[in-house]
Each structure stands twice: as C-alpha cells, then as structure tokens.
C-alpha positions in Angstrom: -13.3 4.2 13.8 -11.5 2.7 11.1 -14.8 2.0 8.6 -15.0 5.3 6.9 -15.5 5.0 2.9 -17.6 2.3 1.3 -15.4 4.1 -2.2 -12.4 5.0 -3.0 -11.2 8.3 -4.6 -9.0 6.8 -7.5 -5.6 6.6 -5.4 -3.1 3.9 -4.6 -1.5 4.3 -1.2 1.8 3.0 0.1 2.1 3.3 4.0 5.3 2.0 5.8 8.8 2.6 6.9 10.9 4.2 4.4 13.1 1.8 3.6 14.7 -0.1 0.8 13.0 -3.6 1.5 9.3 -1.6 2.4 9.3 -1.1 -1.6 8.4 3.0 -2.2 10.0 2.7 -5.4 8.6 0.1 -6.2 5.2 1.2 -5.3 5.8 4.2 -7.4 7.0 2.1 -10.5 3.9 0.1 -10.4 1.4 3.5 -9.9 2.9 5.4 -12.7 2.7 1.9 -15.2 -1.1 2.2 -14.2 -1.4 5.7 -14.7 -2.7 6.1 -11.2 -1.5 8.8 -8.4 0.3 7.8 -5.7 0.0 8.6 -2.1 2.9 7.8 0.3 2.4 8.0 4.3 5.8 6.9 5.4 7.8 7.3 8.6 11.3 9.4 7.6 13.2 10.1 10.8 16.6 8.0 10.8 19.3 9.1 9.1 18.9 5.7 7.0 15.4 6.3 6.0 15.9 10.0 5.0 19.0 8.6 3.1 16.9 6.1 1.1 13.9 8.5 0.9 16.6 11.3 -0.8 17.7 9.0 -3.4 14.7 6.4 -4.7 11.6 8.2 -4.0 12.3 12.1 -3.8 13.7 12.5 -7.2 10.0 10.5 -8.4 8.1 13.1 -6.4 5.9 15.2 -8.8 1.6 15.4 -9.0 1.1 12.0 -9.7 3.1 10.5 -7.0 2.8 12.9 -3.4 4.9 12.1 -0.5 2.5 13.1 2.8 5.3 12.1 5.5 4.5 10.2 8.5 0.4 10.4 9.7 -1.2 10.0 13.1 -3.4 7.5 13.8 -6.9 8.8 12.5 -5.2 10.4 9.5 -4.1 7.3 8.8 -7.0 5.4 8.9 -8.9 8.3 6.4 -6.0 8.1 3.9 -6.6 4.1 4.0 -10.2 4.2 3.5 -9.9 6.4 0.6 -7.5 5.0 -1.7 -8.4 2.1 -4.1 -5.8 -0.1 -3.0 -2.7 -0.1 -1.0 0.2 -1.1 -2.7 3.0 -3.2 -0.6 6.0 -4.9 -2.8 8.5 -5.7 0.1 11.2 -7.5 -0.6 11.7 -9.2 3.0 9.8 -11.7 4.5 7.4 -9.6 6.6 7.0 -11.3 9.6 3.2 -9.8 10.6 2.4 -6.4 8.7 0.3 -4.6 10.8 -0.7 -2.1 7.6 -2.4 -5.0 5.9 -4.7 -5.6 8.4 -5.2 -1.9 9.0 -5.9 -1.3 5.2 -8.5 -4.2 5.3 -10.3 -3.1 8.3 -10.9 0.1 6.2 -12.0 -1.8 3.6 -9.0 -1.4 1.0 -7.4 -4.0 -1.1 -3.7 -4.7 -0.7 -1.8 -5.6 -3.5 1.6 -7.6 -2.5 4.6 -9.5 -2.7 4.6 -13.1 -1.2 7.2 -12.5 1.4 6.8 -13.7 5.2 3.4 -14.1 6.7 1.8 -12.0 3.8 -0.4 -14.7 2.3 -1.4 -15.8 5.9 -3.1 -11.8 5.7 -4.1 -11.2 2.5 -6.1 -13.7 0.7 -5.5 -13.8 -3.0 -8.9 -12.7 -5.2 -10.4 -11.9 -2.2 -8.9 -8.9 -0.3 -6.2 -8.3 -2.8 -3.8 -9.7 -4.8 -0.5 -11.5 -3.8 2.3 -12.8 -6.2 6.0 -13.6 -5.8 7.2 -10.7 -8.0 6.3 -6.9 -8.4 6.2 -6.9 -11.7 3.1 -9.7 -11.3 1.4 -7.1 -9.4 1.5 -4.5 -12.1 -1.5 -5.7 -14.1 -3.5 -7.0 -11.3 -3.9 -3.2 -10.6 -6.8 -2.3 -12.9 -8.8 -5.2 -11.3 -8.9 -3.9 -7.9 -12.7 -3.3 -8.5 -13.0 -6.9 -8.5 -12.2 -7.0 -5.1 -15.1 -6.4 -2.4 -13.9 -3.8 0.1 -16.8 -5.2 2.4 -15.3 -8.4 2.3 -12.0 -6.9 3.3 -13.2 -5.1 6.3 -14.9 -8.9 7.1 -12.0 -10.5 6.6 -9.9 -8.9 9.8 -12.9 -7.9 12.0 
C-alpha cells in the first residue's frame, strides 16, 4: 500500500542509484541551503557507486544529511510518504524514472531537473517543481507546501 501519510515529517529524500549523474550531491547541496535534513535511500553495491558514494556524499554525511543505504520495497514506500519532497537533480536525460511516480503515488512532491522524460512525469506547480538547472530548484524548496500531496497521489493513480 503505497498511500501512507497525508503529512510529511520535515525531510527531503533523495532515492536512486548512487551515481554521479543521479545527483546525491547535489541533493545534499540543495537540503543544507534550505536548512532541511536529508534522507538518502540509495543502492551502493558496484565498485563504481561505492567509489562515487566515498568521495561526493560520504564526506557530507553528518545529522542533517543521513545516508540509510539501499531499502526494500515497503520501507521504501514509508520513507516516501514521509518526507516533504523528494529531491531529484540528475544530470542525464532520464528516460522513465520510476522513483517519480513512486514518490507521487505516496503523495510527495518531486523537485527536478528537466532532463529526459521528467516533465512528461512531474507537472510543474502541480506535483512538484521542474527547472533546467539545480540551482533553480534551490528556492522552490520552501514552497513545497504549495503543492497538494493529494493531487500527487491523483496524478499517477
């Protein structure tokens, strides 16, 4: 059952491969200049990933930003539900990007980079916000109230 929280509990959540072009540093740049925690569910099992993982995101790892590792299925869906957005500034065009719809259908806004099939997901204003550059994102963060989480669980279901 993916529709657990009609709230969120104050976090922003990056889910994803760990990899350069999946954006965790990024996604921790943009929590910290909003003076929100981060939580990152990320798969970390190739040798390139944990390479990647060791040198842009451990060293950033402290209480505000929390590395959880890679999540089954229903823990994933309870870490979506709960976090006030999900934060995904890739820098490759995405050709589908499964994790948007699954942080929709729990009813969290994604805030994204326009790369590959992400604005045929995500529409702007009205389950999350989508611009061409991270640092666009950045202040579009403390309006992720505007954004109707029922309308995001609509929206893919």
């Amino acid at each position: 059952m993916l529709f657990r929280s009609a709230t969120s509990e104050g976090y922003l959540a990056f889910l994803g491969r760990m990899a350069p072009e999946k954006g965790a540093a990024e996604a921790i740049a943009l929590a910290r200049e909003a003076g929100l925690p981060l939580l990152i569910a990320a798969k970390c099992r190739e040798p390139a990933e944990q390479a990647y993982f060791d040198r842009a995101v451990a060293p950033h790892l402290g209480p505000d930003v929390v590395f959880l590792g890679e999540l089954g299925r229903e823990a994933t869906y309870d870490f979506l539900s709960r976090a006030a957005a999900m934060l995904f500034p890739i820098s490759w065009r995405e050709p589908f990007g499964m994790v948007l719809v699954e942080a929709m259908a729990c009813g969290t806004p994604v805030l994204a980079t326009n790369r590959g099939a992400v604005s045929e997901i995500v529409c702007d204003g009205l389950t999350g916000f989508v611009r061409d550059t991270t640092a666009e994102l950045a202040p579009l963060i403390r309006r992720i109230g505007e954004i109707d989480r029922a309308a995001c669980r609509r929206h893919v279901t």
